[in-house]
C-alpha positions in Angstrom: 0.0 0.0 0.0 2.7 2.2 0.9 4.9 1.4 -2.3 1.6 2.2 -4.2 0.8 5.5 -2.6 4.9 6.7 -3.3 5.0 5.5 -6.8 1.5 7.4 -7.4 2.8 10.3 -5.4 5.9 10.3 -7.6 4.0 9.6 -10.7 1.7 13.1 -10.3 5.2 14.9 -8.9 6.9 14.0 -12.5 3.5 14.9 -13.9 2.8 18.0 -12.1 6.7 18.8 -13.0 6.4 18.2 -16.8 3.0 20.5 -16.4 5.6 23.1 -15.2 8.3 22.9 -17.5 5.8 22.9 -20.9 4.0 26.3 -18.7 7.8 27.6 -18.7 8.5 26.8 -22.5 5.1 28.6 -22.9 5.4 31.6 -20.4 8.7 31.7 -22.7 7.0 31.9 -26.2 4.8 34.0 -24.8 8.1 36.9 -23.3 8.9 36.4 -26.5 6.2 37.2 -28.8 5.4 40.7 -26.4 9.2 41.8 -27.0 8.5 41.4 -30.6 4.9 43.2 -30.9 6.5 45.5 -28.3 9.4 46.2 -30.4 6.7 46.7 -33.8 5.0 48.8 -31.7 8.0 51.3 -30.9 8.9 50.9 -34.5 5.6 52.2 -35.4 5.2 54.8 -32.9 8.9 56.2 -34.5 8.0 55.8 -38.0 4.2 57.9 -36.9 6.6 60.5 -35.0 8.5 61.0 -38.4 5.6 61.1 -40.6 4.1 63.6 -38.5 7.2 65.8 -38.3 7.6 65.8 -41.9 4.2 66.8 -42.6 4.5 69.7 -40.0 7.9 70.7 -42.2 5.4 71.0 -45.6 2.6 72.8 -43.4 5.6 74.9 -42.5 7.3 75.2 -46.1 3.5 76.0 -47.9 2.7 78.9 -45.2 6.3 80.2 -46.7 5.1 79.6 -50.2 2.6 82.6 -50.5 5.3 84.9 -49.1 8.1 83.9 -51.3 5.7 84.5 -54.5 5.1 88.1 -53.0 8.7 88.2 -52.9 9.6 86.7 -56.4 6.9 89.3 -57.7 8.4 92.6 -55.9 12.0 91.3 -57.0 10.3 91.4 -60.6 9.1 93.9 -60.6 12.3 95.9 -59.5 15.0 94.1 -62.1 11.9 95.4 -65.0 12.1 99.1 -63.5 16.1 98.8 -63.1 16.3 97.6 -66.7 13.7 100.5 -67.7 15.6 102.6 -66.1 18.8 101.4 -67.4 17.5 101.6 -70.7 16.9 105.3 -70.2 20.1 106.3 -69.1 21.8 104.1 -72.3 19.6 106.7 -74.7 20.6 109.7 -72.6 24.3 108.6 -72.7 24.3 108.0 -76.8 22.4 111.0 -76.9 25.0 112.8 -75.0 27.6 111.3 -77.2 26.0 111.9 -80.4 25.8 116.1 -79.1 29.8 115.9 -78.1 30.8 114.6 -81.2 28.6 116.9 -83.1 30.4 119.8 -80.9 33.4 118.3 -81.6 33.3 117.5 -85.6 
């Protein structure tokens, strides 16, 4: 009776032990597969942070758009008066010229 009840005690021990170790392999999957998803989630979160930076960098840029175009169109409209202006003072000069060398001749 005695023998009987060990070698059923000792059969649910190695039972109860191999329970434990297949939990362990399991409880290890399981570390395993959260550090992954964990570390897609951090991957995502960065790639989200990056996506939104950039997109705050274009908000930025297209607010500068309408003041650079004001820009470009004042700058435009200076080089055509400079080159108006340029062009009078070529006429003046020739006619200058032509008066010095009719003085002259």
């Amino acid at each position: 009776q005695a023998q009987e009840d060990t070698s059923s005690i000792r059969a649910k021990y190695e039972d109860l032990l191999r329970e434990m170790q297949s939990m362990k392999a399991k409880e290890s999957i399981l570390e395993r597969q959260i550090s992954e998803k964990t570390q897609r989630m951090e991957d995502l979160l960065e790639v989200r942070n990056q996506q939104r930076h950039e997109q705050q960098e274009r908000a930025t840029a297209a607010t500068k758009v309408p003041g650079l175009q004001n820009e470009i169109t004042h700058k435009t409209a200076q080089i055509h008066e400079l080159s108006t202006r340029e062009a009078m003072l070529m006429n003046e000069l020739q006619k200058t010229q032509t008066q010095r060398d009719e003085m002259d001749g």
